[in-house]
C-alpha positions in Angstrom: -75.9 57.6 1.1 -77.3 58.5 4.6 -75.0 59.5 7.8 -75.4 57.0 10.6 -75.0 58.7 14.6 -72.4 57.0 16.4 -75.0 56.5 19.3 -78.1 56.4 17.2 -80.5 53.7 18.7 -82.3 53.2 15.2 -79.2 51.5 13.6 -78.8 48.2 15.2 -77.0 45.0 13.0 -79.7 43.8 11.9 -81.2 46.8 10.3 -77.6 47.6 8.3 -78.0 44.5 7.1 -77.9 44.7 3.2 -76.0 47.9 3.4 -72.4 49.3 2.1 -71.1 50.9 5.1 -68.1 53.1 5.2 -66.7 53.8 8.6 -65.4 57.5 9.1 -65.5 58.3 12.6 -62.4 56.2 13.8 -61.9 55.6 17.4 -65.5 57.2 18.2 -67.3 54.7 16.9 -68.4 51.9 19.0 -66.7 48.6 18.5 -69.8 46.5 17.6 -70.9 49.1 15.3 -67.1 49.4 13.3 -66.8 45.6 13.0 -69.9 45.9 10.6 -68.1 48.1 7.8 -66.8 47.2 4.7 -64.7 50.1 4.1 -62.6 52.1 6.8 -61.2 55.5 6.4 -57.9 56.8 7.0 -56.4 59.4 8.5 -55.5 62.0 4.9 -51.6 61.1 3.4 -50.0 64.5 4.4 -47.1 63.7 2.6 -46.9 60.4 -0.5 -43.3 60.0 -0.1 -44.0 58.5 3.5 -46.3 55.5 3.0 -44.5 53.5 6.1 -48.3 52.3 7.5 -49.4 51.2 3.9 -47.9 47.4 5.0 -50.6 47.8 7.5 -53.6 48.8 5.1 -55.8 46.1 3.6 -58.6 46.2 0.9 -61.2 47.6 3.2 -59.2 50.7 3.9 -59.7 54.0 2.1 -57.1 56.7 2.5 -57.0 60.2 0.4 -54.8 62.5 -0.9 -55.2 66.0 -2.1 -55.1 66.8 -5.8 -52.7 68.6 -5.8 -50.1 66.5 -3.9 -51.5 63.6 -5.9 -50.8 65.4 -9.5 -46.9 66.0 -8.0 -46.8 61.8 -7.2 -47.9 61.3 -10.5 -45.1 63.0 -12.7 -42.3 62.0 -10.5 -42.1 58.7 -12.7 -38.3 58.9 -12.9 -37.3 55.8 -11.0 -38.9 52.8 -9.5 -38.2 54.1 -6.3 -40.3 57.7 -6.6 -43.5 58.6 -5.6 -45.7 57.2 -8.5 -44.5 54.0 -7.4 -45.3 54.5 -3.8 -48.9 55.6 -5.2 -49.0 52.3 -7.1 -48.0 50.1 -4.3 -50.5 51.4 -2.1 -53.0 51.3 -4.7 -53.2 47.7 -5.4 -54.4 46.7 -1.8 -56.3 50.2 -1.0 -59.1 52.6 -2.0 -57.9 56.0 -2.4 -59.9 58.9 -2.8 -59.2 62.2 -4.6 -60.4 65.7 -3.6 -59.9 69.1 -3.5 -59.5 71.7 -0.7 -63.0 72.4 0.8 -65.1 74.8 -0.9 -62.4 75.2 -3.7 -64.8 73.0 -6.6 -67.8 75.5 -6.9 -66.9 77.4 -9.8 -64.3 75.2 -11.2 -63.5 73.2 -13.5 -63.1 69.5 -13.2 -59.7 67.5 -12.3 -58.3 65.0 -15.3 -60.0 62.1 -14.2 -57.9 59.9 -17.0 -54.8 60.7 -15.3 -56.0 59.8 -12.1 -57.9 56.7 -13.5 -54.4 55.6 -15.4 -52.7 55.8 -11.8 -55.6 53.7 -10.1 -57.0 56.2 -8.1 -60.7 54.4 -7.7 -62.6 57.7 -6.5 -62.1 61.5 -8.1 -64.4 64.4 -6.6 -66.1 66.1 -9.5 -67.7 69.1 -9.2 -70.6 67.9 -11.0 -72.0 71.5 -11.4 -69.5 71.9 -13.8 -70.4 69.9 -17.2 -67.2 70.0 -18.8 -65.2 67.5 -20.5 -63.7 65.7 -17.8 -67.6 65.1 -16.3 -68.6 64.0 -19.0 -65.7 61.4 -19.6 -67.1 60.3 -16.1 -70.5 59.9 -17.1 -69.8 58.0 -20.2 -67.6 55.0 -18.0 -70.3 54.7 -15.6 -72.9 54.3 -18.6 -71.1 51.2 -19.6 -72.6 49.3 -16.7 -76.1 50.5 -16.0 -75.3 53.1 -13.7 -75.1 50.5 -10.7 -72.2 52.4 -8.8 -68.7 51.0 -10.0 -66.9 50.1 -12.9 -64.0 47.4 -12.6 -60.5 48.7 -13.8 -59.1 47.3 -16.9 -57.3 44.0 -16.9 -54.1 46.0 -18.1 -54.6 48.4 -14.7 -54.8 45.4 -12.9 -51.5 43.8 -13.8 -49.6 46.9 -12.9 -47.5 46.7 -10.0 -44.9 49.0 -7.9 -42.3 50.5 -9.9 -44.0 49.7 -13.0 -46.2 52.0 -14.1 -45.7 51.7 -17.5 -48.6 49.1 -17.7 -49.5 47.3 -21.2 -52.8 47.3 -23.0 -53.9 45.1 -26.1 -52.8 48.7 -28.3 -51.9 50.3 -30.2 -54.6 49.8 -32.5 -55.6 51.5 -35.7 -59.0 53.5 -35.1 -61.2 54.7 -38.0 -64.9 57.0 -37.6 -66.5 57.7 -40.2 -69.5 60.6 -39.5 -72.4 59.6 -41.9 -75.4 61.3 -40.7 -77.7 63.0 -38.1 -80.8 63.3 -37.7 -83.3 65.6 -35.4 -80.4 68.1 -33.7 -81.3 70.7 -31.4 -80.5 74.5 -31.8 -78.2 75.8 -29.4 -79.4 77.2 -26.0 -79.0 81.0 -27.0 -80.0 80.6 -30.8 -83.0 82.8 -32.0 -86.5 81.3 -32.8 -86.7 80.5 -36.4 -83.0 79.5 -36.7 -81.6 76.7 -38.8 -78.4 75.5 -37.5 -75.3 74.8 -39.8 -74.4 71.9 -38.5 -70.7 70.2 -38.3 -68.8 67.4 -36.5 -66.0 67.3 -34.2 -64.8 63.9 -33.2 -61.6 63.3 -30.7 -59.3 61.1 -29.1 -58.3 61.5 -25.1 -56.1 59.4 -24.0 -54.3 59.8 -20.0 -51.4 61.9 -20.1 -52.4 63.1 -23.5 -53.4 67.0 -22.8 -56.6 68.2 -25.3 -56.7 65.1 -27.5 -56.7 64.7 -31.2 -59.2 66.5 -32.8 -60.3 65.8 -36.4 -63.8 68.2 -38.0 -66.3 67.6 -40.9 -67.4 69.9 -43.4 -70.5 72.3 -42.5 -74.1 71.4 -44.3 -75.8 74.9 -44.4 -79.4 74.9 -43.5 -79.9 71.7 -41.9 -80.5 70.1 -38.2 -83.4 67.5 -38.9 -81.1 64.7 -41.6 -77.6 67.0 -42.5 -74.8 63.9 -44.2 -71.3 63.9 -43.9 -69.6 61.1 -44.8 -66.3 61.8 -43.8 -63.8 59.2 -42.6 -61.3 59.7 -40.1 -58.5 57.4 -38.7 -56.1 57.4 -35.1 -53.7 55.7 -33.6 -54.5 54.9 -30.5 -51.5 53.5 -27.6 -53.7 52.6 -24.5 -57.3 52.0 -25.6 -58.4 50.7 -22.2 -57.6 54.7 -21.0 -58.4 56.2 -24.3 -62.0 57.7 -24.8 -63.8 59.4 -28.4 -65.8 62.2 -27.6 -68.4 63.8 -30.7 -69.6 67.1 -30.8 -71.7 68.5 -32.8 -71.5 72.5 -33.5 -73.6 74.9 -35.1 -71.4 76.7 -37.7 -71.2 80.6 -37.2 -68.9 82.6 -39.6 -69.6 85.9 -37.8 -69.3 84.4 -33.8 -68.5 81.6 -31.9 -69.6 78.4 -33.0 -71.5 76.4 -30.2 -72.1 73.4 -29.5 -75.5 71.8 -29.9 -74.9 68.2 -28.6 -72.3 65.6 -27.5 -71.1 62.4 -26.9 -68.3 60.1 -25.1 -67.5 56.9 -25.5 -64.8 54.7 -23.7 -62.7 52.7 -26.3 -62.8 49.9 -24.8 -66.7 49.9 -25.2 -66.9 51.2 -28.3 -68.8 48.5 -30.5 -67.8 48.2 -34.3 -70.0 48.5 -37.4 -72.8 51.0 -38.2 -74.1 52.0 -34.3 -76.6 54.7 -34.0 -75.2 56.9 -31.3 -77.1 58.7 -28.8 -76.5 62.2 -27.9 -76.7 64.3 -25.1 -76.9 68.4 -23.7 -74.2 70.1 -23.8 -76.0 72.2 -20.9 -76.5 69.0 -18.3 -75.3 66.2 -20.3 -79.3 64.9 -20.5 -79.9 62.4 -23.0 -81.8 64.1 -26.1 -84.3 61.4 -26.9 -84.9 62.5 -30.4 -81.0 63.3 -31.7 -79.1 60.5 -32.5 -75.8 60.5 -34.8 -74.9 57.9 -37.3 -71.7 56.3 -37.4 -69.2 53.5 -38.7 -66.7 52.1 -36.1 -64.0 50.0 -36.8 -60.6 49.1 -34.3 -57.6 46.7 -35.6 -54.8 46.0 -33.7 -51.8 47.5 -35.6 -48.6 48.9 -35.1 -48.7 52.5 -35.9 -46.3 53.5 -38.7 -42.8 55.4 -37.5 -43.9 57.0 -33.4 -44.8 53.3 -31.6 
């Protein structure tokens, strides 16, 4: 993105033409120039329960919302009347945008983009210096497309409207992993020169609303990063796959310290592709793709009722 001057002699219509302009300056900018946006900002929601001027708002307005008084909206879901469905009736005509305080991201870690995600909040701020699990969730969605800027919500998101929140997806469906192999895996960053890793999997479910996800771990092969096997199946049951994502780690197994991780991987559910894939990894320093490591797995979803909880 570039900033355009309000009085800036450069920027005439015909030279924004082909561009995606967002208008933030209001009543300073000059008529001409406003009529040529696609999206408008507006003033920040001090307060959800009052969304009188959201009958007013079209598609090409964005509005935001703190975190924090977004996070309170979303788990006052108590009655069709509360905030959550204020948020939801605002958010099928309107771009909202999540952020923090200013200056408060440096340093910490991400919000739960899922949760905002489930609630149809279209933009999160991510502190992208941060490469934690919730960045990385991020990064695997807007792989999906080509990295071309957006991703469209899932049809079951779509369908939601005020006062129901509790949206339905084509779950819950049966999901089964089964680790096979490896092959080239890096040392960790602080490892010593010489060192063979020990390397394990972890694989998990997030889903929105969900916390740290299911976890489920193979064995250890001692000795091993260039072609360690597994073969270990797992299975889940999954409620919303269009907001559920499986994440794979691989660790290097210490019995004296900490084990750490030497590479990773996140893939939405609702992408995942079934049979034998060949999955790429990444850093677990910058999320980078390591050209050489790849991990390989068997996928497989079926739509089933889950036994006894669903």
């Amino acid at each position: 993105t570039e900033q355009i001057g309000i009085m800036d002699p450069d920027y005439t219509p015909n030279a924004l033409r082909g561009k995606i302009l967002i208008c933030c300056g209001g009543s300073q900018v000059t008529p001409s120039l406003r009529r040529l946006a696609h999206i408008h900002t507006m003033p920040p929601l001090k307060d959800l329960s009052n969304t009188s001027g959201a009958t007013h708002w079209t598609a090409y307005d964005m509005v935001s919302s703190s975190l924090t008084k977004l996070v309170k909206a979303q788990r006052d879901n108590s009655s069709p009347t509360g905030e959550s469905s204020r948020l939801a009736s605002i958010l099928n005509n309107t771009f909202m945008r999540v952020h923090t305080k200013t200056g408060t991201l440096h340093g910490h870690s991400n919000p739960s983009v899922l949760d905002h995600w489930k609630n149809g909040v279209q933009m999160v701020a991510m502190n992208w210096s941060n490469n934690d699990e919730h960045s990385r969730i991020a990064n695997s969605l807007f792989r999906t497309n080509g990295r071309t800027g957006y991703v469209l919500k899932p049809p079951s998101l779509i369908r939601a409207t005020a006062g129901n929140l509790e949206y339905t997806s084509r779950g819950p469906v049966r999901l089964t992993v089964e680790v096979i192999s490896a092959f080239h895996l890096p040392r960790p960053k602080m490892s010593q020169k010489g060192e063979i890793i020990d390397p394990y999997v972890e694989v998990t479910v997030i889903s929105a609303g969900q916390g740290e996800g299911d976890s489920k771990r193979t064995r250890h092969v001692d000795n091993n990063g260039w072609n360690p096997e597994w073969n270990q199946r797992f299975e889940w049951y999954v409620q919303d796959p269009a907001m559920a994502y499986l994440t794979i780690t691989v660790f290097d197994h210490d019995s004296i310290t900490r084990d750490d991780p030497c590479a990773r991987s996140a893939i939405p559910l609702q992408h995942l592709r079934c049979g034998y894939r060949c999955v790429p990894l990444h850093s677990p320093v910058d999320d980078a793709t390591l050209v050489m490591s790849h991990l390989l797995a068997f996928f497989d979803i079926k739509q089933q009722v889950s036994p006894g909880y669903f």
